[in-house]
Every structure is written in C-alpha cells, then in structure tokens.
Backbone atoms as SQL, in Angstrom:
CREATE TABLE atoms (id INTEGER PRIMARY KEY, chain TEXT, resi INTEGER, resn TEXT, atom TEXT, x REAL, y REAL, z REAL);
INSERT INTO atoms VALUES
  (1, 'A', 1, 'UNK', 'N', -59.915, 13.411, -70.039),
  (2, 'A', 1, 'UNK', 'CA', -60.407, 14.760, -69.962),
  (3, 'A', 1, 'UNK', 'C', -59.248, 15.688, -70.304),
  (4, 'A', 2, 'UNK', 'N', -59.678, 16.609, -71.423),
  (5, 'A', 2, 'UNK', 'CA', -58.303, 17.610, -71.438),
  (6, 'A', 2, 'UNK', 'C', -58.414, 18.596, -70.816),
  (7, 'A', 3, 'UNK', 'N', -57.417, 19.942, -70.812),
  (8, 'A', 3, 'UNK', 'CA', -57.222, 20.791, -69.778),
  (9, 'A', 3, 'UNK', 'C', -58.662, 21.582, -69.963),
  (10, 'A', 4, 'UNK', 'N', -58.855, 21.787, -71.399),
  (11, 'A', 4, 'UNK', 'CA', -60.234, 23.130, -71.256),
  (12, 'A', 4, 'UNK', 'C', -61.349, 22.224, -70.626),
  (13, 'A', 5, 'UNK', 'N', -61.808, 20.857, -71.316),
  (14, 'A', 5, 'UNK', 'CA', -62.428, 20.550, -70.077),
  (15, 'A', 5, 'UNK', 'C', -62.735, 20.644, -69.029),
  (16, 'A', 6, 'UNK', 'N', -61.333, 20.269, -67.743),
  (17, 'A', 6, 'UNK', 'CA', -61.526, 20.433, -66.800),
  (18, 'A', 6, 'UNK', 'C', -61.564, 21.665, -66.163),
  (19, 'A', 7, 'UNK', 'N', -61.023, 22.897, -67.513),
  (20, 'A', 7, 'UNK', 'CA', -61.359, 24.085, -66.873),
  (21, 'A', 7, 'UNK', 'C', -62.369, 24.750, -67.225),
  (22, 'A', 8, 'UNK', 'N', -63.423, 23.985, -67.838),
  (23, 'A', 8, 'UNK', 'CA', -64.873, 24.564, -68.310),
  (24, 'A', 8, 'UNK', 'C', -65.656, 23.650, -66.849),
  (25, 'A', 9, 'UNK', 'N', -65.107, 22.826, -66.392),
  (26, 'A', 9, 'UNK', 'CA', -65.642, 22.284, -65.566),
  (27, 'A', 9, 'UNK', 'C', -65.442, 22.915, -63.952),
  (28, 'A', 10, 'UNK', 'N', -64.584, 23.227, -63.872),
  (29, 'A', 10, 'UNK', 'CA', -63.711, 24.344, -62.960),
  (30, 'A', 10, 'UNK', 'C', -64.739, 25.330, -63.055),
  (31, 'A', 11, 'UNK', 'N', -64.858, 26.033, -64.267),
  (32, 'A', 11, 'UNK', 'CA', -65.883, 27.252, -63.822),
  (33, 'A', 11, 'UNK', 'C', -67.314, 26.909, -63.930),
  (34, 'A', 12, 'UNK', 'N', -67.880, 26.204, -64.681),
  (35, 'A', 12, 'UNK', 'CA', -69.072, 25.655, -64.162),
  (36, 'A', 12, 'UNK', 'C', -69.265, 25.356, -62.494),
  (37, 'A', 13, 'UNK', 'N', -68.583, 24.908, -61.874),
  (38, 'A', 13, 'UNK', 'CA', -68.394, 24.611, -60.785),
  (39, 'A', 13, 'UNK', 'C', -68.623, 25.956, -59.994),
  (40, 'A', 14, 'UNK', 'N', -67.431, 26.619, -60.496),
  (41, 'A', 14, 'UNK', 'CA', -68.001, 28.399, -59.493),
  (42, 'A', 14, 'UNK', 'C', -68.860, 28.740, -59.948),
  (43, 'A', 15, 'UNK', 'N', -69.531, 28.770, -60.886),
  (44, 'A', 15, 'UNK', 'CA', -70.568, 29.302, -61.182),
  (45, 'A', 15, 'UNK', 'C', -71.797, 29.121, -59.846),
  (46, 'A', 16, 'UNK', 'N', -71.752, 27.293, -60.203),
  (47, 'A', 16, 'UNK', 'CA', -72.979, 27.273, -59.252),
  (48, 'A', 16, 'UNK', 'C', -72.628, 27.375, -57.834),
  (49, 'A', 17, 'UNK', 'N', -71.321, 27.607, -57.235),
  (50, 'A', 17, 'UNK', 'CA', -70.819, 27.929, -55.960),
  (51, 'A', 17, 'UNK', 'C', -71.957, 29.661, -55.975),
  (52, 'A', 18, 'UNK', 'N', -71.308, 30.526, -56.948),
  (53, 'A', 18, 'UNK', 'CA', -72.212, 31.608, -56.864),
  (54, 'A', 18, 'UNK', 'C', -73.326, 31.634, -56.397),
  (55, 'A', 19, 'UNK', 'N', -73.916, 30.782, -57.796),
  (56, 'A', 19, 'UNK', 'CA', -75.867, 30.987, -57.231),
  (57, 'A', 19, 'UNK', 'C', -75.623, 30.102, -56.362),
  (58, 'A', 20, 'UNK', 'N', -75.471, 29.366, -55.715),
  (59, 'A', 20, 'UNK', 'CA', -74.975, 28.985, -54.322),
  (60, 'A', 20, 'UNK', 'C', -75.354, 29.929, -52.946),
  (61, 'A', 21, 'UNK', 'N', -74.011, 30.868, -53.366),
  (62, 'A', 21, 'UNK', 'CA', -74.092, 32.055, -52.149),
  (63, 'A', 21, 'UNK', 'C', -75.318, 32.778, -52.490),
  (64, 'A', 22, 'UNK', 'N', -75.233, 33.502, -53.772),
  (65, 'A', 22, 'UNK', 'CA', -76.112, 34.194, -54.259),
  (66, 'A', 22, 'UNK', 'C', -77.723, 33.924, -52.976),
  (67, 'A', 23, 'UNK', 'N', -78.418, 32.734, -53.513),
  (68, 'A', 23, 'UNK', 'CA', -79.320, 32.323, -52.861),
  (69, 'A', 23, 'UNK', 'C', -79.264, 32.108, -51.375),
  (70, 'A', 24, 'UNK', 'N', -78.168, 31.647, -50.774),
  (71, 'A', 24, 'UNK', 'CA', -78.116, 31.309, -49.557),
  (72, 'A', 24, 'UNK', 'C', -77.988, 33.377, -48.656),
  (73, 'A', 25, 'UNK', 'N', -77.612, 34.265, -49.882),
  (74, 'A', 25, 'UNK', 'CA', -77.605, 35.123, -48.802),
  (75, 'A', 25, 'UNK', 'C', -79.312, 35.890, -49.191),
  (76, 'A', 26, 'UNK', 'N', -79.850, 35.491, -50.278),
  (77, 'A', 26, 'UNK', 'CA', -81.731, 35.683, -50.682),
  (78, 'A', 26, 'UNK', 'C', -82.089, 35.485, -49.283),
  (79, 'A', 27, 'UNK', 'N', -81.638, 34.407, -48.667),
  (80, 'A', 27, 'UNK', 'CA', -82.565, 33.480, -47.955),
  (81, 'A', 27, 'UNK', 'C', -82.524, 34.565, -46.078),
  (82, 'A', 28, 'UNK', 'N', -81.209, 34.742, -46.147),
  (83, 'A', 28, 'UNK', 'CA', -80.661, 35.402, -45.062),
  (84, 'A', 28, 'UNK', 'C', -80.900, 36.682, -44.876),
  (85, 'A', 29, 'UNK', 'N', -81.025, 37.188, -45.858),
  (86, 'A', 29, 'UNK', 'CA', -81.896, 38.915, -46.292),
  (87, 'A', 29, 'UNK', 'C', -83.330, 38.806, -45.767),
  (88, 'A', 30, 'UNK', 'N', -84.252, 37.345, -46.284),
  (89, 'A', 30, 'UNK', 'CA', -85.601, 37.190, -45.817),
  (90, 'A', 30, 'UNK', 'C', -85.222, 37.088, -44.418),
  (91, 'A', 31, 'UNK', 'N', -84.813, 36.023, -44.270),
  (92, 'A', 31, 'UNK', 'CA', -84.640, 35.787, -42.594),
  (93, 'A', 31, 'UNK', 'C', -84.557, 37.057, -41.524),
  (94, 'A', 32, 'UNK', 'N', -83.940, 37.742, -42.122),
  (95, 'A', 32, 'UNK', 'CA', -83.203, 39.098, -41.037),
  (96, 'A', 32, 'UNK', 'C', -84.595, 40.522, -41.426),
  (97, 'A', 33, 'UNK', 'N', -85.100, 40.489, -42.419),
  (98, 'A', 33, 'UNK', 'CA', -86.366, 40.957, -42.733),
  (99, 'A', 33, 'UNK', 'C', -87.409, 40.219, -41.110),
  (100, 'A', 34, 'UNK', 'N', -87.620, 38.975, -41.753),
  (101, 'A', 34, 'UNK', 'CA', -88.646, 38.335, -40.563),
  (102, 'A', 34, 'UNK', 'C', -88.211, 38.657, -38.970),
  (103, 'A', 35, 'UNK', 'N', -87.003, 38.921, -38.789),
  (104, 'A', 35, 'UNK', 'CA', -86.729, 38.863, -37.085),
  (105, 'A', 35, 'UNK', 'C', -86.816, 40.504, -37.244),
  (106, 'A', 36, 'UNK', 'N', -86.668, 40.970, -38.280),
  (107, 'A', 36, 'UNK', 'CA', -87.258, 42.747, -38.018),
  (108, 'A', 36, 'UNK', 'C', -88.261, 42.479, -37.482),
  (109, 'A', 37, 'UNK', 'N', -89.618, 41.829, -38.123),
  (110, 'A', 37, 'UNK', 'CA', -90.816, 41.847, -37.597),
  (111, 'A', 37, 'UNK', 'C', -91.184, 41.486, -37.072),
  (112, 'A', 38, 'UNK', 'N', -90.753, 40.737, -36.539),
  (113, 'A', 38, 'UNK', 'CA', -90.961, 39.599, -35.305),
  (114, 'A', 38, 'UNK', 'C', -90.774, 40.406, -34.414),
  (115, 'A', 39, 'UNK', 'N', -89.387, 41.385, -34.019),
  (116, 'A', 39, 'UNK', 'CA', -89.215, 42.084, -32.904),
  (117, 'A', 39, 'UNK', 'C', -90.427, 42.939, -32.329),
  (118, 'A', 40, 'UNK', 'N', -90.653, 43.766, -33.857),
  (119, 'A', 40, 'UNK', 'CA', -92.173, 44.541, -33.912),
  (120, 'A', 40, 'UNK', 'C', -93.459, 44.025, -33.499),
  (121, 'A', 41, 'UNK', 'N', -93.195, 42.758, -33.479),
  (122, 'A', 41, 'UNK', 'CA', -94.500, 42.516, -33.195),
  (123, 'A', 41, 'UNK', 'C', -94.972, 41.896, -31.696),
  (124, 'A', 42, 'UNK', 'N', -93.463, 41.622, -31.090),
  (125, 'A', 42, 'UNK', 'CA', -93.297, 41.320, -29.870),
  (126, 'A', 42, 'UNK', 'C', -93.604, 42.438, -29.192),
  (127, 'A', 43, 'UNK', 'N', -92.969, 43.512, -29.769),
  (128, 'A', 43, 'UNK', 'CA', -93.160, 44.623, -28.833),
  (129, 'A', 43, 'UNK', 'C', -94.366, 45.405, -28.803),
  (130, 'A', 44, 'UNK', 'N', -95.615, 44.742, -30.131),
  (131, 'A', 44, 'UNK', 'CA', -96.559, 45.256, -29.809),
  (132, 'A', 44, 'UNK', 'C', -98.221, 44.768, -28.943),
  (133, 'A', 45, 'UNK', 'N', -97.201, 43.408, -28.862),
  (134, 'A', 45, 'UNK', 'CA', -97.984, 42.635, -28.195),
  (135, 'A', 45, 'UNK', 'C', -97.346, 43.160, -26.484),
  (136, 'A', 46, 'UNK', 'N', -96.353, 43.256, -26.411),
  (137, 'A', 46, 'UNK', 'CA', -96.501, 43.888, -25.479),
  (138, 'A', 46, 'UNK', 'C', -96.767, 45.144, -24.709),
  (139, 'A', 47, 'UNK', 'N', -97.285, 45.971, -25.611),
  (140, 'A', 47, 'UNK', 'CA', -97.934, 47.004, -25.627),
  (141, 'A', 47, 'UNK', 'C', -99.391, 46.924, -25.211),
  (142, 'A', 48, 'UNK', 'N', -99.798, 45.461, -26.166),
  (143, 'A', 48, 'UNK', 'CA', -101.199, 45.487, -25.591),
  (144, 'A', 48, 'UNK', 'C', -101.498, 44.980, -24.298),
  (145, 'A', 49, 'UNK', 'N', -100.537, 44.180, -24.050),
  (146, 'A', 49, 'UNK', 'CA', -100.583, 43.957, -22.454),
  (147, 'A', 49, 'UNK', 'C', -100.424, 44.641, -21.486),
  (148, 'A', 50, 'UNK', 'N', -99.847, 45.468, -21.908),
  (149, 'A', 50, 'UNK', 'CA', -99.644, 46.537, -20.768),
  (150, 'A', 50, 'UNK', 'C', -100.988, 47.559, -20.783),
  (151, 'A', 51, 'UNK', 'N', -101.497, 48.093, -22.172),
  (152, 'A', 51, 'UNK', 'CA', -102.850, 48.694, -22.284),
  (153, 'A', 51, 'UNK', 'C', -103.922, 47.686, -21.757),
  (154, 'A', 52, 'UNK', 'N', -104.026, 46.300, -20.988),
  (155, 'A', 52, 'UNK', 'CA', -104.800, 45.684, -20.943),
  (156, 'A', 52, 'UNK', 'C', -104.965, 45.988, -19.461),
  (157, 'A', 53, 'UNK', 'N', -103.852, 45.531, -19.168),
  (158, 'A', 53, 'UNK', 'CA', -103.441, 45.633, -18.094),
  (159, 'A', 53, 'UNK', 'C', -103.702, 46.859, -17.057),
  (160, 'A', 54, 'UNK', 'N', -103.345, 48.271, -18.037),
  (161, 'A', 54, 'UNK', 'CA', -104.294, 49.392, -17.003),
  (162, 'A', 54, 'UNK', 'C', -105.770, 49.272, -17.656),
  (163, 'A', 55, 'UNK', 'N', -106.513, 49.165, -18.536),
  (164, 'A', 55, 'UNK', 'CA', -107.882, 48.929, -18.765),
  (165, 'A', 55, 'UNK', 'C', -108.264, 48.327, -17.592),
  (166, 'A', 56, 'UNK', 'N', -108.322, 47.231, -16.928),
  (167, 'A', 56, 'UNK', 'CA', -108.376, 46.216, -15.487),
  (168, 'A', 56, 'UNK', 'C', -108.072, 46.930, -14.377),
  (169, 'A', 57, 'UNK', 'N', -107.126, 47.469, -14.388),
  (170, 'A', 57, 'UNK', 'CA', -106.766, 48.411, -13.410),
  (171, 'A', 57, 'UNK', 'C', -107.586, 49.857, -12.835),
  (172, 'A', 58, 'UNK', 'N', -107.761, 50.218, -14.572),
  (173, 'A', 58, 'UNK', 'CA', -108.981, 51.674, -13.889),
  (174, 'A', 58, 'UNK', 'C', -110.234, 50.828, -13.745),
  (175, 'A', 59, 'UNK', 'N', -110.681, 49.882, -14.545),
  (176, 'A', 59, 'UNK', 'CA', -112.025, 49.228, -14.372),
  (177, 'A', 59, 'UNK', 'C', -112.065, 48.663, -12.667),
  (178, 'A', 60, 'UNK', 'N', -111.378, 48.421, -12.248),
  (179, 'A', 60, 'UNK', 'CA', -111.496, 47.778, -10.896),
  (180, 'A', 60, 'UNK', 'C', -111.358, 49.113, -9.865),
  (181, 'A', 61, 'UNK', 'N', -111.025, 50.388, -10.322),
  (182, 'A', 61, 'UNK', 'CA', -110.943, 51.935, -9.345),
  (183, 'A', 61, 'UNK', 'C', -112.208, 52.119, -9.913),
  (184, 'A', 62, 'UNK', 'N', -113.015, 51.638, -10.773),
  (185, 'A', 62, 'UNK', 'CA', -114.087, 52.170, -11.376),
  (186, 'A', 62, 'UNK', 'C', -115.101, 51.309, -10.447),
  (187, 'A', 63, 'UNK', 'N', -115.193, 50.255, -10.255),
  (188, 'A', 63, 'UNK', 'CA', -115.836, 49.404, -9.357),
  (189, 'A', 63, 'UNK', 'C', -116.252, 49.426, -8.069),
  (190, 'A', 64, 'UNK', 'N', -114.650, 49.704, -7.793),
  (191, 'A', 64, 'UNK', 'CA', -114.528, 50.349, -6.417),
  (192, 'A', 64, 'UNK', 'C', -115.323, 52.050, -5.840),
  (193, 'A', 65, 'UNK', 'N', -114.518, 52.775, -6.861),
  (194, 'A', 65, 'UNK', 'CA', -115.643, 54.083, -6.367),
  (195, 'A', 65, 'UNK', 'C', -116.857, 54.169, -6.574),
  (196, 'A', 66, 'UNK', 'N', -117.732, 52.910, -7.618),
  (197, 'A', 66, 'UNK', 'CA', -119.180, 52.857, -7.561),
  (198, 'A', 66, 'UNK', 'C', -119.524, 52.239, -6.115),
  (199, 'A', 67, 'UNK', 'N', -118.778, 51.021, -5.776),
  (200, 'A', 67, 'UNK', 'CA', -118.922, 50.333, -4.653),
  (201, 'A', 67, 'UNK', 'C', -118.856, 51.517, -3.337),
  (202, 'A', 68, 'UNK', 'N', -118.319, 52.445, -3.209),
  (203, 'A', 68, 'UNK', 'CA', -118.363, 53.651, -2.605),
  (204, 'A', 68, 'UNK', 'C', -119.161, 54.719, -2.364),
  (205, 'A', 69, 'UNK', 'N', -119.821, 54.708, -3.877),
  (206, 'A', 69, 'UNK', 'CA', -120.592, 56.456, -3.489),
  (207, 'A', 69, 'UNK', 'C', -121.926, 55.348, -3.627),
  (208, 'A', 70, 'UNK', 'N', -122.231, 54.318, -3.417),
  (209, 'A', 70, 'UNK', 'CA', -123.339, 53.442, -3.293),
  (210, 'A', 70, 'UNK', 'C', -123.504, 53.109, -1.880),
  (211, 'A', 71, 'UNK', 'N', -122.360, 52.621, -1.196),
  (212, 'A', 71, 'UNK', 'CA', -122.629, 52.469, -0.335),
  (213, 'A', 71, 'UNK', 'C', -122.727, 53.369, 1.161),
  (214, 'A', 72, 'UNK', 'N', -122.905, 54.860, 0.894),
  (215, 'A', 72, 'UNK', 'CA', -122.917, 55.491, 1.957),
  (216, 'A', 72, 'UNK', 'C', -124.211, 55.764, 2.932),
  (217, 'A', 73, 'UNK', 'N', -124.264, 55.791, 3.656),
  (218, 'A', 73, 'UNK', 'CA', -125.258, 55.724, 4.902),
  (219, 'A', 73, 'UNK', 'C', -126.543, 57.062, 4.208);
C-alpha cells in the first residue's frame, strides 16, 4: 500500500466516522424531541386525573345533597 493510499484510506475512514456522528446525533435530536413529549403527555394525563378525580368528588356532594333534600321529614 503506498502513502496516498493509505491516506485516501485515512479519510475515507473520517468520512464515515462523520456520517457516523452525523446520524448518531439525527437519532439523539429524535430521542430528546420524544422525551419533550412524553413529558407533555405525562403531565396531561395527569391533568386528567386530577379533573377525574374532582368530577367523583362533586358527583358524590351531588349524591349526597340529593340524599338530603329527599330525605327530610
């Protein structure tokens, strides 16, 4: 092997080190995209739990004060 060889081979080599990184940081851009939304969506699920959560809550004061103005003498 002579020298340009091994130095066409040398940069072939970085090359694909590049698209290498190149891609590996594609991948890490998606990734950090998805845990954006993921957070969002945690937090809107917990939103609905908590809106569920008083829905049950007035429904059962709702129960109760029927159970009340029903049952008076």
């Amino acid at each position: 092997m002579t020298c340009m060889e091994a130095g066409l081979r040398e940069d072939a080599a970085f090359a694909e080190l590049a698209r290498a990184v190149a891609h590996r940081q594609r991948i890490d851009a998606k990734l950090a995209i998805y845990d954006d939304h993921w957070e969002g969506y945690e937090a809107a699920l917990q939103d609905m739990e908590a809106a569920v959560q008083a829905y049950w809550l007035a429904l059962e004061a709702v129960r109760e004060a029927r159970g009340r103005h029903y049952a008076k003498p």
